[in-house]
N, C-alpha and C positions, 0 to 999 in steps of 0.2 A: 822549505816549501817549493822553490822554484826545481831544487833538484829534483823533488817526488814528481812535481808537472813532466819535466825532462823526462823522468825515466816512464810515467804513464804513456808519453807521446811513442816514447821508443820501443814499447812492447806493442801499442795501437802497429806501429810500423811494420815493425814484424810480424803480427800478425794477418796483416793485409799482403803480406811477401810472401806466408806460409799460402793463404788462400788464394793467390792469382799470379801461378807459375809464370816465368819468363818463356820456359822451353815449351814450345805447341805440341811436342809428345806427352806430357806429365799433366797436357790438360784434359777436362773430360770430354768425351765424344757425346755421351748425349747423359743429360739429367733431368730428374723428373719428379715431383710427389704427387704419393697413393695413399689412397687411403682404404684401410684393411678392418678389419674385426673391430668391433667397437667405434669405428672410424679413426681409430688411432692411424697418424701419419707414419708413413715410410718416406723416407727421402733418399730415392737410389740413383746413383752414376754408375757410368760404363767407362773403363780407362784401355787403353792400350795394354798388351801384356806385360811389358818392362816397366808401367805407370808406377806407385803406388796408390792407394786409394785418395780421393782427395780429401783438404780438412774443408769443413763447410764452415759458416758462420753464420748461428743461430742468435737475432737477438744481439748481436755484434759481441760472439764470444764462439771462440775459433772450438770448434767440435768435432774429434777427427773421426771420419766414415771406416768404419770395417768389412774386409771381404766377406762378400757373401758366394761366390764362387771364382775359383782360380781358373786361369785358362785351361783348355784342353786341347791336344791335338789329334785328330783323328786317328785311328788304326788304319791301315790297308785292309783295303776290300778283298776277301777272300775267295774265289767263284762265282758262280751267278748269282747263287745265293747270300750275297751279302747284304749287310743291313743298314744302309746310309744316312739312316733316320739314328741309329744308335749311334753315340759317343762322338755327332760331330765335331767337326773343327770349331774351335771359339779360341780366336788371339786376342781375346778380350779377358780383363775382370770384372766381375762386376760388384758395386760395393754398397752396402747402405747404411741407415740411422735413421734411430727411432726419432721422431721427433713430437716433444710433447705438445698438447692440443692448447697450451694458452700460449705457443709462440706467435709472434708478429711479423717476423721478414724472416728471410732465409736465403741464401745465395752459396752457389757453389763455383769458383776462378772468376769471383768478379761477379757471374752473372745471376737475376735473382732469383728462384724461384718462388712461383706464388703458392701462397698459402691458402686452408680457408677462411672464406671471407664469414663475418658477424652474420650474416641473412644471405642462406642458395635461393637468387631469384633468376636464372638462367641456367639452364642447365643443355647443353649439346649430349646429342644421345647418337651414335653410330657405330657400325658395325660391318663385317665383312670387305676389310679394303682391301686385300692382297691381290699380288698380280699371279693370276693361273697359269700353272705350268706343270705341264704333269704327263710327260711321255715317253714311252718303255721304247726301249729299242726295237723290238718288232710289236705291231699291234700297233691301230688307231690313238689310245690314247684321248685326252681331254683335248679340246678347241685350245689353242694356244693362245695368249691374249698379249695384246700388241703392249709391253710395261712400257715403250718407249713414245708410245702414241698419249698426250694430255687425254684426247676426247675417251681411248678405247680404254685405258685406265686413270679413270681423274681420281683416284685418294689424293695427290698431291694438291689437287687442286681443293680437294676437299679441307683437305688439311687446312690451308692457308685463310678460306673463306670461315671454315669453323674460328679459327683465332680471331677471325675479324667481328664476327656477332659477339664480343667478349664475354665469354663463359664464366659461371664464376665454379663451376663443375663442368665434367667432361666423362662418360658414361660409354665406354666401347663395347658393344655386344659379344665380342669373340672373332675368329679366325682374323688374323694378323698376318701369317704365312702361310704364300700359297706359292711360292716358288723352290718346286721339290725337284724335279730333274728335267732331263730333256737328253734323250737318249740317242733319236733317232737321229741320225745324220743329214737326212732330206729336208724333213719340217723343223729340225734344231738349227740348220744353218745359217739362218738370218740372223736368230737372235745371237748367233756366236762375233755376227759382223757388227750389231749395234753395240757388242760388248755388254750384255744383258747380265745379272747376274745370276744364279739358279744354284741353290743348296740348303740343308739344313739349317749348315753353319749361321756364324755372326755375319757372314758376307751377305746371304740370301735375308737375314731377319735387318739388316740397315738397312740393305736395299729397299725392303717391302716395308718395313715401318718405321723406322727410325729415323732415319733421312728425310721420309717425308713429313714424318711425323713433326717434324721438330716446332716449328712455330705454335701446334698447336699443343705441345708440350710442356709448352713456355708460358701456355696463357691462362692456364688454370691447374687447380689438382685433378688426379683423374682416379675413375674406378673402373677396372679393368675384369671383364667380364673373358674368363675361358671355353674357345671354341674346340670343336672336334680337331682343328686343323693345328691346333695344341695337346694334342694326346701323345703319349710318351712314342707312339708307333709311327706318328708323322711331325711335327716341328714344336714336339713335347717339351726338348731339352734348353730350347729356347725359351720357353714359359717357365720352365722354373729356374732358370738362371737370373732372369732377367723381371719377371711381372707374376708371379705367385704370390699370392697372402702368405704359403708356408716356408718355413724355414728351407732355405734350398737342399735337398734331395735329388741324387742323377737319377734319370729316368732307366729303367730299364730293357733288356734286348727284346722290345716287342716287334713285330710283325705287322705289317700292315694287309690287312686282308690274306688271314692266315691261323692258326690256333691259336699263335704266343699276339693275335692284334690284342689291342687295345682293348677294357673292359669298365666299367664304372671299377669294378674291384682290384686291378693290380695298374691304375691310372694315375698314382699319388692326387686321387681325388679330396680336395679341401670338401670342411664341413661349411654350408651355409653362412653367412655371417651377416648381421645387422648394422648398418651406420646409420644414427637420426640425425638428417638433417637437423629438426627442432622436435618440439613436442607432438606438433601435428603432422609431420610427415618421416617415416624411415623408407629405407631399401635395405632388402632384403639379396643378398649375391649370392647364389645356387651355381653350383659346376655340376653339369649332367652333361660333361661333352664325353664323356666316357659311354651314356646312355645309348642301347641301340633301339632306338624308340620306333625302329620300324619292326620292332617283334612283339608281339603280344603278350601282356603282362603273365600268363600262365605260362611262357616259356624262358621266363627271366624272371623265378624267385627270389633270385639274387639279390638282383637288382632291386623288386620292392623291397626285401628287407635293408638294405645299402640306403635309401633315399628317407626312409623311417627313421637312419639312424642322422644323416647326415641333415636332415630338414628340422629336425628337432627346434632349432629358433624359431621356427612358425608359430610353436605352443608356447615360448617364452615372449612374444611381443604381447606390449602392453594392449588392449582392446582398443582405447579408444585413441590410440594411434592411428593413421591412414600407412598402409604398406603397398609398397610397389613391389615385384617381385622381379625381380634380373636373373635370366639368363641364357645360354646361347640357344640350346634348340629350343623352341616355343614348344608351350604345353598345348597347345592348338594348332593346328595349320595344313594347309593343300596338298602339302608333298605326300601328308602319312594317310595311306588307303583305309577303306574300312575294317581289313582283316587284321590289320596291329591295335586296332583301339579294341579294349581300353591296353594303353603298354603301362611300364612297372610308374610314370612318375605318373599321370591319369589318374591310377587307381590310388596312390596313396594321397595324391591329393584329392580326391571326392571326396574323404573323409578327414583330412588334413588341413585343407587351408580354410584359415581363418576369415570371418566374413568379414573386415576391415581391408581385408588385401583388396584395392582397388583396378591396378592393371598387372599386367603381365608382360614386361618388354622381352623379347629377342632377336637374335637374326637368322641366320644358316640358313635361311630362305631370300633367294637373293632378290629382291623385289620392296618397295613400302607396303604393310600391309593393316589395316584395323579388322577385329573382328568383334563384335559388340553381341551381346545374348541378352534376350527380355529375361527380368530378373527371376518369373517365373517356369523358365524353359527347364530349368533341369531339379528334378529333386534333390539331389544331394548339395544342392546349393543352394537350396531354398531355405532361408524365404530374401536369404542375399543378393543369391545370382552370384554368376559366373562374373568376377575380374575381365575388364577389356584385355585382349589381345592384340599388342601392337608390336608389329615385326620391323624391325627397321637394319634392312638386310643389304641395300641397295649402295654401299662406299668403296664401292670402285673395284672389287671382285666382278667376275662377269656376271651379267645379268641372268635374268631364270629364261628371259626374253630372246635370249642366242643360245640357249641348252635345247637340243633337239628331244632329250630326256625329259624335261619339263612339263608340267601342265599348263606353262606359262611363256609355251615356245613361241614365236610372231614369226616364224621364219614365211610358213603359205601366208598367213592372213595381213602382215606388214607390219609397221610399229604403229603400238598403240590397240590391236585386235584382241589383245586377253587381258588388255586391263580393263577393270568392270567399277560403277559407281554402287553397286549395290551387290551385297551374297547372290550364287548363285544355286541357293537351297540344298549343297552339298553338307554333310552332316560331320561334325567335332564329336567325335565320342559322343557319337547318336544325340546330336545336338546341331540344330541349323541356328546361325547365325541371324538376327535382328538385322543388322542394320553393318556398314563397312564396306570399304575401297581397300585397290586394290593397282597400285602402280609401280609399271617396269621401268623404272629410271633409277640413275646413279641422284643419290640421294642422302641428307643427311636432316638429323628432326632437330628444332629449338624450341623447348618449353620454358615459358615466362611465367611466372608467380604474378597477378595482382590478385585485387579485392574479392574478384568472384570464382576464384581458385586458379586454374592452369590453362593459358592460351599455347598451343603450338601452330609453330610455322614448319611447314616440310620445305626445304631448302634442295637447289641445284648445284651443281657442283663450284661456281662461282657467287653462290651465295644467293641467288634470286630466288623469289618465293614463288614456288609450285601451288601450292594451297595450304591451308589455313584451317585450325583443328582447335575444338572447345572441351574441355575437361571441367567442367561446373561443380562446383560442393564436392558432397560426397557420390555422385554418381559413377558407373562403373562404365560409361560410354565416356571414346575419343572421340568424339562427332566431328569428322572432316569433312567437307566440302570436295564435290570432286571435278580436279580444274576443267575451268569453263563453264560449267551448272551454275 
């Protein structure tokens, strides 16, 4: 008996030796659980190239992680025309495991990762953190955004505030990388002296999200919403190495603003997927960052047919479930003029979404936004009405506020001049808004679960409360307060 003790302790040992390397190269650089299709968990790490993947410990049973992409190193750029978005550099692996839904603990080199919790009554919901960089050797180019500056880009700061409202979910809207190049010599040269870093690669996506991301990585699972700034033609190859639902797939040599760009159809665009939280609430995850929703649905048949096939879960969820719908571009919002509406996801949803779907989150509008519709405004969503629209676009990408492009520009009128307490009668697919605000600040949302359904708080980048948002029953308004009122 004492020998069987002995040898149980001595495999415990071992195994605690497989899972929490001595050598700080063979440990993981960052790890994380997601949750995908059915809300079955993914438990993935990213190792150094020379790593092997790591064993995890599920449960306290040592369960070894398999590659899901091997490193790559970039080709040499050929001409002008070379494509820096395709086949970047990654000196990384990245690895995962499924992990079944009745586990209890998890940890990968020691450290734990959380699991879900019995009851999501917290949930952080943000989006659009990267830090902007985006400038061609001759030519203007995008406002460069200071990544070295906390105030000019706070995700980091966001990050850390997010970790501290402790989530028991975490819910990222899309674009994660925004530092694409920086070409010019004049305007590139400061950030060359702060040592900034700028590229497809693994260097530009730690920079921008992993690094900072991490505490908030650490503090709940997450659901990872894909933005356009993830499409195979701009920092594609990093979303599906690293944070895709699908099996990893290299992106292909698309174009960015050009014939071979990016398209809903040659995007390795996932289908739709359902996670229920419980009986009474799911999320529904939509990828339309492929979507070019500033064209009008008669000129991307495609596309509706693409979004018919891929939404299909809409007509699978149970009725009297409550759904939330995610995804990166809103199916409403300021940016898109009159002459694209109705575009290809509109149309298929007039006749597609089901009257239980209660909001509609996104970002890619860099700004917080609610847009609320009286239930009788629109026929084809009658006698439901129209799902809230709430944008939450505003973590630490530049604001819509410093875009001179913008309709949400402050540059003449000062800060704070195009944010509004109320619509300003401009029409959603020939529909005016009810009721919703409308704020330029770097931003992150926290909704609570009690008795009389969902309270959210809109949070600053250090965690302070902006204002304060009521989601009651079954109603299809975020009714937010707009600060100061």
């Amino acid at each position: 008996m004492r020998n069987c003790a002995l040898l149980l302790a001595a495999l415990s040992l071992l195994a605690g030796c497989a899972t929490s390397p001595t050598d700080d190269r063979q440990r993981a650089l960052s790890s994380w659980l997601q949750l995908g299709p059915g809300g079955d968990g993914s438990l993935r790490a990213i190792v150094r190239a020379g790593a092997d993947c790591p064993t995890a410990m599920i449960d306290r049973v040592a369960r070894p992680m398999t590659s899901r992409a091997e490193p790559g190193k970039a080709p040499p750029l050929t001409g002008a025309g070379g494509n820096r978005a395709f086949n970047p550099e990654f000196a990384v692996r990245s690895c995962e495991l499924a992990v079944p839904s009745p586990a209890r603990d998890a940890s990968i080199d020691g450290r734990p990762i959380p699991l879900p919790r019995g009851e999501i009554k917290r949930i952080v919901v943000v989006g659009d953190t990267g830090c902007r960089i985006k400038v061609p050797a001759g030519g203007k180019g995008d406002p460069i955004q200071d990544c070295a500056s906390p105030a000019a880009w706070p995700w980091p700061r966001i990050a850390a505030a997010a970790a501290r409202a402790r989530p028991d979910l975490v819910i990222h809207v899309g674009d994660y990388h925004y530092r694409e190049y920086c070409d010019d010599p004049q305007r590139c040269s400061t950030l060359r002296e702060q040592g900034v870093v700028v590229g497809y690669g693994w260097a530009g996506w730690d920079a921008d999200f992993f690094t900072p991301a991490a505490p908030l990585l650490s503090a709940a699972p997450w659901v990872f919403v894909r933005g356009n700034h993830e499409n195979c033609d701009r920092g594609g190859e990093g979303w599906m190495r690293f944070l895709s639902p699908l099996p990893y797939q290299a992106c292909g040599n698309q174009m960015y603003k050009s014939a071979t760009r990016s398209v809903l159809d040659n995007n390795l665009t996932a289908a739709a997927y359902r996670i229920d939280l419980d009986s009474e609430l799911g999320l529904i995850v939509a990828d339309n960052s492929g979507h070019e929703d500033y064209r009008p649905a008669r000129e991307t048949p495609r596309d509706v047919a693409l979004f018919r096939q891929t939404l299909a879960v809409l007509r699978e969820a149970p009725a009297t479930q409550r759904l939330w719908f995610f995804s990166h571009r809103p199916v409403w919002y300021d940016l898109l003029d009159p002459a694209s509406q109705p575009n290809a996801l509109q149309t298929v949803l007039r006749n597609g979404l089901p009257a239980n779907v209660q909001m509609a989150f996104a970002g890619h509008q860099h700004a917080f936004e609610t847009i609320n519709f009286s239930p009788d405004a629109d026929r084809a969503f009658h006698p439901a009405g129209r799902p809230a629209q709430v944008i939450v676009g505003g973590g630490g990408t530049q604001l819509e506020s410093l875009d001179p492009h913008s309709p949400f520009y402050e540059g003449e009128g000062g800060m704070g001049s195009k944010e509004r307490a109320r619509p300003d009668g401009r029409l959603y697919d020939g529909v005016a808004a009810a009721t919703g605000l409308v704020l330029n600040r770097y931003s992150f949302l926290l909704l609570e679960r009690d008795a009389e359904g969902w309270g959210g708080t809109v949070l600053d980048p250090d965690g302070l409360p902006i204002t304060r948002c009521r989601l009651s029953g079954g109603s299809k308004e975020l009714a937010c307060r707009f600060p100061g009122h």
